[in-house]
N, C-alpha and C positions, 0 to 999 in steps of 0.2 A: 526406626524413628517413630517412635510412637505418642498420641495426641491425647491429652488429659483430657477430662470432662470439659472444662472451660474451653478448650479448644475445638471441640464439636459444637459447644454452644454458640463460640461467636463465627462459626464456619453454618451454622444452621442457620443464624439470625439473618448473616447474608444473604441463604439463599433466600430467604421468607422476604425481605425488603426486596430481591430481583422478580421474584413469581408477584408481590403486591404493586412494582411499576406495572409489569405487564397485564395486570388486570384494569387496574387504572386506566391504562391506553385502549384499551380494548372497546372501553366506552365511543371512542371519535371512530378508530380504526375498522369496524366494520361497517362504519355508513356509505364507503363508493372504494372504488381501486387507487385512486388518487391519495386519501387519507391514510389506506394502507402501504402503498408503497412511497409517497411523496410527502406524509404528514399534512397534505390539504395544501402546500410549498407555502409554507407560512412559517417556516420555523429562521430563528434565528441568528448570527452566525458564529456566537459563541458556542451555542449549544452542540452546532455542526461539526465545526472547528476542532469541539475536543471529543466527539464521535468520530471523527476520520482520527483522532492517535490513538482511542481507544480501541480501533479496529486495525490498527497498524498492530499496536502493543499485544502481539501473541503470546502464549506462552512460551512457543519456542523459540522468543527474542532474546530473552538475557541471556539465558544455552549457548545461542548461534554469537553472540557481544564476546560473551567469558571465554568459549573456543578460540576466537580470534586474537584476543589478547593473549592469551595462554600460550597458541602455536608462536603468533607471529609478531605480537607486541600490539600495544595499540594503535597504531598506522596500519592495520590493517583493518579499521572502520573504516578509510577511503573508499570499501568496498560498497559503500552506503553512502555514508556522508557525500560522496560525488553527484548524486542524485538529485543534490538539492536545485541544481539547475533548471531540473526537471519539475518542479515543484514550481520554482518561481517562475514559470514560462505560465504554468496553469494558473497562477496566482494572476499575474497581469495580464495576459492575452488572451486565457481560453473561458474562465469563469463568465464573465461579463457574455461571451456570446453562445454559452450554453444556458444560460439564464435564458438571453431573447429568443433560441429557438423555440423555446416551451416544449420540448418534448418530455414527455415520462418517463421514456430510457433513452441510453446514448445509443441502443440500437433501433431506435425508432427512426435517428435520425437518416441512418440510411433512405429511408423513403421520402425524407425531406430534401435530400439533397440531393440524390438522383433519382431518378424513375423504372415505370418499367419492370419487367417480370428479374431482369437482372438487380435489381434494387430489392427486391421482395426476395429472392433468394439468398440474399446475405445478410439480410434479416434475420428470416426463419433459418438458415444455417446457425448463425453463431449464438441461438436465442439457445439453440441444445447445446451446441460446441463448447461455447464459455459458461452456461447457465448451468447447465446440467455436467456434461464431462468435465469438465477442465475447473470446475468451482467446484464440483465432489473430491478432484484429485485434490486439489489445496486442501478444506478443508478437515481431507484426510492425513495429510500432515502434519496440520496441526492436532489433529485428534494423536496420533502418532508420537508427537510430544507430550502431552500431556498424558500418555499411559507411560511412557517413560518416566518422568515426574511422579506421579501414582505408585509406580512400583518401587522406586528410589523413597521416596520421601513417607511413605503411610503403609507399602507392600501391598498394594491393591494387585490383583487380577487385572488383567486387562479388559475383560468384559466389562469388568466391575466400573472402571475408570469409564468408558463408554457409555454405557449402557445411563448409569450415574448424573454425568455430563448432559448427556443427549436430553435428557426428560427434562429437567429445568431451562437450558435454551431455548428449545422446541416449545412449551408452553408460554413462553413470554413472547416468543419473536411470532409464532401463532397467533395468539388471542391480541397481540399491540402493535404488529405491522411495524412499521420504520420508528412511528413514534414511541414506542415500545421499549425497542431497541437503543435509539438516541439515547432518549433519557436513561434506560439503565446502562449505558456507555460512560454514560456523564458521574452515575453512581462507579461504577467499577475502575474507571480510572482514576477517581480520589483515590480509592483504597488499592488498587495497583501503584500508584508512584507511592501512596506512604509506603505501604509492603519493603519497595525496591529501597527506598529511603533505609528506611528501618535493618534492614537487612545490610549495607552496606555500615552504619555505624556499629554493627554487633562484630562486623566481619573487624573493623579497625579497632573492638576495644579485646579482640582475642590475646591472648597472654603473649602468644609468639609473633603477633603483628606490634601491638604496641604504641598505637597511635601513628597518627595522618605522616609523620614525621619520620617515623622509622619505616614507615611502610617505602616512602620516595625513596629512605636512603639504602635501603635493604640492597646489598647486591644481586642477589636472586629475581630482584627487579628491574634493578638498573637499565639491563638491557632492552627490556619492554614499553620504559617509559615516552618517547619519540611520541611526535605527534605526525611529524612529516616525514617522508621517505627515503632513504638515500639517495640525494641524485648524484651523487657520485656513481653508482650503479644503475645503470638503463634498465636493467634486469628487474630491477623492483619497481622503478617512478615510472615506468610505461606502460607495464600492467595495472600498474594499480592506481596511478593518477589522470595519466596523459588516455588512456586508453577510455576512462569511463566519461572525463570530461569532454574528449575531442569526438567521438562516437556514439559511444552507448548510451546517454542520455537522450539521444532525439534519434539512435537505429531501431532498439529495441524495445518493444512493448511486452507489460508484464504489468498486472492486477497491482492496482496501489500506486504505481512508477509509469504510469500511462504518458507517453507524449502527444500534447493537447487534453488530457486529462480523460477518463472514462472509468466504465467498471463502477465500483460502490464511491469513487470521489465522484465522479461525477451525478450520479443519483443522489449526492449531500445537496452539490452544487444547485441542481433542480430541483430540489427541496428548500430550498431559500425564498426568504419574502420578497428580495429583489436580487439585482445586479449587484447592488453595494453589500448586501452579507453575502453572497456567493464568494466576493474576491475578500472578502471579513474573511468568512469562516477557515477558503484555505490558505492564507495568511500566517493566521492563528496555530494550524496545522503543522506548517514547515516549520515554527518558530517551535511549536513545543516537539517535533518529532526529532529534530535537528539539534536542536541547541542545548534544550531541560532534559532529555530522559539517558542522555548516553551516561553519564559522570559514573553515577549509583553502580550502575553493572561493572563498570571499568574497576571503581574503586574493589570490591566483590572478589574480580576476577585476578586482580593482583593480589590480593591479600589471601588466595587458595591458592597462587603459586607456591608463598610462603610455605603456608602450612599441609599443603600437600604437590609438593614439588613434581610427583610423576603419578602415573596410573595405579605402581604396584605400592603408592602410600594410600590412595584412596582402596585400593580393593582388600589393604589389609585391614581397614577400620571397617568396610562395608565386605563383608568376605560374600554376601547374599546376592550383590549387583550382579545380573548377567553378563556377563564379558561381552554381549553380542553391546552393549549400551556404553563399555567401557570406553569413551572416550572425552577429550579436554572437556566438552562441552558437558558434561554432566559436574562437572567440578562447583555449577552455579547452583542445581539442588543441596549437593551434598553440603555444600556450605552451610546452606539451612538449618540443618542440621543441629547449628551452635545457637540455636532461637530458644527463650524459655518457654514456660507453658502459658497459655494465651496469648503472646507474640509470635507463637506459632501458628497455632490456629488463623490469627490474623495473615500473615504471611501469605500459608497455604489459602486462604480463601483470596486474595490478591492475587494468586497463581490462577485460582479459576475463575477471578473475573475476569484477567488477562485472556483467557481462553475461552471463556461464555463472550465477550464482548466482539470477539473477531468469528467466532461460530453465527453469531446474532446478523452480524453485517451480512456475511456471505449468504445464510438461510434467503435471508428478504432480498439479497440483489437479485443474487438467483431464480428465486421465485418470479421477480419481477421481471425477467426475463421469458420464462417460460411462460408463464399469463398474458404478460401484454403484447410480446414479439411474438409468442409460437399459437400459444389459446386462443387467444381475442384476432387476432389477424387471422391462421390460417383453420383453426376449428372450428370455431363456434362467433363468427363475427358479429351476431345479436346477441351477445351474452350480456346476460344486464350485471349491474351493480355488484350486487348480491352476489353470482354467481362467479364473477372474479374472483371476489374476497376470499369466497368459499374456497376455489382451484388453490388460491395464494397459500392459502393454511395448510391446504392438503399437499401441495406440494413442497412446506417447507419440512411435512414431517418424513417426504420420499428423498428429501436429498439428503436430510440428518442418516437417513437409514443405510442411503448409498456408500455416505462418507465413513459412516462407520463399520461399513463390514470391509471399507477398503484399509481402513485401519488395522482392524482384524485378521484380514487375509494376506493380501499378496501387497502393501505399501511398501516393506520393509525391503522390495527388489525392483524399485519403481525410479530409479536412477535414470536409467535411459529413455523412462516415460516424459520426466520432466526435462530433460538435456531437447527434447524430440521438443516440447512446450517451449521451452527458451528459444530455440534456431528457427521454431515458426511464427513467429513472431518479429527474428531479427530481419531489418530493411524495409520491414512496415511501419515502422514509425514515423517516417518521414511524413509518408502517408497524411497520419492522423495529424500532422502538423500543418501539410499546404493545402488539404481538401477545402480544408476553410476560405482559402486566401486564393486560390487559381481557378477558375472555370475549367478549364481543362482537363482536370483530373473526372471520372466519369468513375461507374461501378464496377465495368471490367477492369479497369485498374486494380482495384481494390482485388476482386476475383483472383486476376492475376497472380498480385504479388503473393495472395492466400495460397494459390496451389503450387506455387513456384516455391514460395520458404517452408510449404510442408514437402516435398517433393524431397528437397534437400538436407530438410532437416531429419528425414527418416534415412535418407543412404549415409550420413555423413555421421548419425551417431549409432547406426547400426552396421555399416560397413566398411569405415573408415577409422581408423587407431588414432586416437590424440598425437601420440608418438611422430606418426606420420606425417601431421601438419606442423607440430609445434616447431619453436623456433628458437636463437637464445636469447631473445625478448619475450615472445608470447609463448604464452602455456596453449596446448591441442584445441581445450575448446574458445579460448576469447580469438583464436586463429578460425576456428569456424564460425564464430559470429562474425565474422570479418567478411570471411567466403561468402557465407549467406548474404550481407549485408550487402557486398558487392553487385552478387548476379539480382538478389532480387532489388534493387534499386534501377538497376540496368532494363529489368525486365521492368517495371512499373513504370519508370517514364518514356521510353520505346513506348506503351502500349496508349497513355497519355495524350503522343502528342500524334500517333499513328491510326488514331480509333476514331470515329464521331465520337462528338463530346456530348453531353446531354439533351435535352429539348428545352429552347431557348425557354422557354413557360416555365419549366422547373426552374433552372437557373436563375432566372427574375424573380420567382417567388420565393425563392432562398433569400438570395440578396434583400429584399425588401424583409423581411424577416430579421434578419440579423445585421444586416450593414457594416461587414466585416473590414470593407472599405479595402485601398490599397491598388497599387498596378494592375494585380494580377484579375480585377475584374473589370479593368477599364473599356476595353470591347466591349464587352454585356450593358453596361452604364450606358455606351454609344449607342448602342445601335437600341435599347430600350428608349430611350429618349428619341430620337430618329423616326420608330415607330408611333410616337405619339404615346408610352405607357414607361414613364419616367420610373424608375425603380431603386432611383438616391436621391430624395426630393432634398438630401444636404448636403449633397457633394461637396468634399473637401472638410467637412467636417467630423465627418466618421474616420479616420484616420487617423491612427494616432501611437502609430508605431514606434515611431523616434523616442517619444515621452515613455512607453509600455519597456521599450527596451533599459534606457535607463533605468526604472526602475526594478528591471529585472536584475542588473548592476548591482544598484543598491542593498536591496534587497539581500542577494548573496554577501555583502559586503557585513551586514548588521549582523545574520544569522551566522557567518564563519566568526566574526569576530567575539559575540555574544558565547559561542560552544568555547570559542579558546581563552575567553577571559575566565569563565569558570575551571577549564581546565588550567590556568593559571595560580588561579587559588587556593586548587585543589593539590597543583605542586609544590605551594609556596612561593611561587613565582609574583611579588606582590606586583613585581615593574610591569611584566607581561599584563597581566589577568587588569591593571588599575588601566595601563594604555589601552587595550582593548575593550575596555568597557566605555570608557569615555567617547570611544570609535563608535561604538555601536549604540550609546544615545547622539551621539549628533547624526550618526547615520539614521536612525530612529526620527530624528525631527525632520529633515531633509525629505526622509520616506512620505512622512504623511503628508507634505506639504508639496511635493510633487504627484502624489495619490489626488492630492483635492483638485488638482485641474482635469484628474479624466473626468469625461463625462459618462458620469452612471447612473442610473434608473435604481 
């Protein structure tokens, strides 16, 4: 697949408008650690809003969409799409009160919410753990994809694609910190969705598709069209419905899918000018992550069934593809393929703003991690200004480095690394959802369930067989998130209600901070008032759960309805796609109008 001059041109133009926001930003971002990693929390919630999709929007999302459709039909987006739960929990309960803690990261907050030398250790643990290890291995993934992408679409080297990549990210999310990044998030996501746009109507005008119409009725599709799952079969609606909605939304913790929100959404969240764009921006987020970006890829991924039905029709036209890459998911480059010249170019540079935009994010979480949790806290605690920023830069260019030579080297066997990341993680989420709302949860808690779901998560995917768990319901590993989910739940509230709980000081100065309100802190409310050092000067007003839930209702109610109305009309389905649209503006006016009675700052 080779790119004309015009195609180098408007792939060059690109990069030169990404390296001139981040010089622009560069201007605010080096005056304190705040502007660099926080944008000065002055930004607004549009602009945030479609930063967290242009940091979701990987390169290796349409790949991971098209495989899915390919293997298992489009019902096998539940695998995603079930998440949205989790999204609207953060939308209405957790934005608003990570706004009022005012912390810088969401691992600062450990020290606000408990005390103590066990409070500062899980800190500075997870400032390397998640900062540095575990955001090198993602982004090494993603680098991963995009040398697959490179070698498929242009026959780069792998170096080349690397090496390439890395320089242009690195000097923008460098010299422009968060605000840098935002703004060219906001650039690359225009030209990623037209990209995917574009790409999906070239895919419907190919001779052998033949329009939106033959595509639905094509047999070779037929079987994939479904939107919902057999439930006539348990086999399929319990893994892949019942399982992610009843569990997996509020077990497991994982970067982007946080329950109670963290990671790079919540550094957006805290980058807000208030309360009311924090719960704006990710609003904003679920609706375009959810609802607008799936169609394009589907439509893509059904239309390369067509015209290349199995692997051995793509490897006869591509005879150069390495077999080790040969699989469904590669079906969404090769598609590209059918782009003229400078719709190409356009394309492929959508491909790498997909991929510069979520490199961008992790470079600066990361960073901000290591500087304000690991640097500033436990190395250098008089470090001025200046000399953050400075670490911030330097370290975004050690983790570009890290991630890339994990690309390079040894990613391509790192299956058991990430299973090990998924399982330690599982039955801490619960965690991150009542820390908020219960006095009684303390940091050995936290400690706990930490060493408890890595403990298991290393025997369980290093010495125990899928085979052995599995079930004929559940596949080996959603049976080991299960396991995990179980004992370390087990273990966290045991330790909870069995432990001293914090120092009444902390706990009150939490509370007065945030005013999370609710049962679970009514003792601390009592006996602070008791003492004479009232710590809800509005009791009964802070509370506002019943309203936050509803809306969480809603909310899912607008954005299911909104993905299926378009997927309606995308069938020809006029009745579907007209009824559900109609669902989802009155659900839409309902929403705001129940939104205008929280009370937000």
């Amino acid at each position: 697949m080779l790119l004309e001059t015009i195609d180098w041109v408007i792939i060059g133009v690109f990069f030169v408008i990404v390296l001139g926001i981040g010089w622009q930003a560069s201007r605010s971002a080096g005056q304190s650690s705040s502007e660099f990693f926080l944008g000065g929390r002055g930004m607004p919630w549009w602009l945030l809003g479609i930063s967290m999709v242009a940091c979701t929007f990987s390169a290796d999302t349409p790949n991971l969409v098209t495989g899915f459709v390919r293997e298992n039909g489009v019902v096998k987006n539940w695998a995603w799409w079930a998440f949205l739960i989790t999204g609207m929990v953060t939308v209405f309960i957790y934005a608003r009160l990570w706004r009022k803690s005012a912390v810088s990261t969401d691992l600062e907050f450990y020290e606000l919410r408990y005390g103590g030398k066990r409070a500062s250790f899980l800190r500075g643990f997870r400032a390397i753990y998640l900062g540095v290890f575990f955001n090198c291995l993602i982004m090494g993934s993603v680098t991963l994809a995009a040398i697959k992408i490179g070698g498929v679409m242009l026959g780069l080297d792998p170096w080349v694609v690397v090496v390439g990549a890395s320089i242009v990210v690195v000097i923008y999310s460098a010299l422009g910190g968060i605000k840098g990044v935002v703004w060219a998030d906001f650039f690359q996501y225009g030209i990623a969705m037209f990209g995917a746009v574009y790409a999906a109507y070239v895919a419907l005008s190919q001779p052998e598709v033949g329009g939106l119409t033959n595509l639905i009725t094509h047999p070779a599709v037929q079987s994939k069209l479904s939107v919902v799952p057999d439930f006539t079969d348990p086999s399929v609606w319990v893994p892949l419905l019942l399982f992610p909605i009843a569990v997996q939304w509020w077990a497991v913790w994982y970067p982007g899918a946080e329950p109670g929100g963290g990671g790079y959404i919540a550094q957006r969240m805290l980058s807000a000018k208030d309360e009311k764009n924090a719960v704006g921006a990710t609003l904003l987020f679920n609706f375009a992550h959810y609802a607008l970006r799936p169609w394009p890829w589907i439509i893509v991924a059904l239309a390369s069934i067509i015209i290349y039905p199995d692997m051995a029709s793509i490897q006869a036209e591509f005879p150069n593809i390495d077999p080790t890459y040969l699989k469904d998911d590669i079906a969404y480059p090769v598609m590209l393929s059918k782009l003229g010249s400078g719709w190409l170019g356009l394309v492929v540079a959508s491909i790498i703003a997909a991929y510069m935009s979520t490199i961008g994010t992790h470079l600066n979480w990361g960073s901000s991690y290591f500087v304000n949790d690991f640097y500033k806290r436990f190395v250098k605690p008089d470090a001025s200004e200046k000399q953050m920023v400075a670490m911030g830069r330097m370290t975004t260019v050690v983790l570009m480095f890290f991630a890339g030579t994990l690309s390079l080297t040894i990613l391509d066997n790192a299956t058991d690394a990430f299973n090990i990341l998924l399982l330690s993680g599982a039955g801490s989420g619960a965690i991150y959802l009542f820390r908020w709302f219960w006095w009684r949860i303390n940091a050995l808690t936290e400690i706990v369930a930490m060493v408890v779901a890595t403990v298991l998560a290393v025997v369980l995917t290093l010495f125990v067989d899928d085979a052995t768990v599995a079930t004929a319901l559940l596949d080996g590993m959603t049976m080991k998130i299960l396991i995990t989910t179980g004992v370390v739940t087990v273990a966290w509230l045991g330790t909870a209600l069995f432990t001293a709980p914090e120092d009444k000081e902390v706990l009150r100065s939490f509370y007065k901070l945030t005013r999370p309100g609710g049962p679970g802190w009514k003792k601390v409310v009592e006996e602070a008032a008791q003492d004479g050092q009232p710590c809800d000067e509005n009791e009964g007003i802070t509370w506002q759960m019943p309203r936050q839930v509803l809306l969480i209702f809603i909310g899912c109610t607008v954005i299911y309805s909104s993905l299926f109305a378009i997927g309606g009309f995308v069938y020809s389905n006029w009745t579907q796609g007209t009824i559900l649209s109609v669902v989802a503006v009155l659900g839409t006016v309902m929403l705001f109008k129940v939104m205008s009675k929280l009370k937000l700052n």
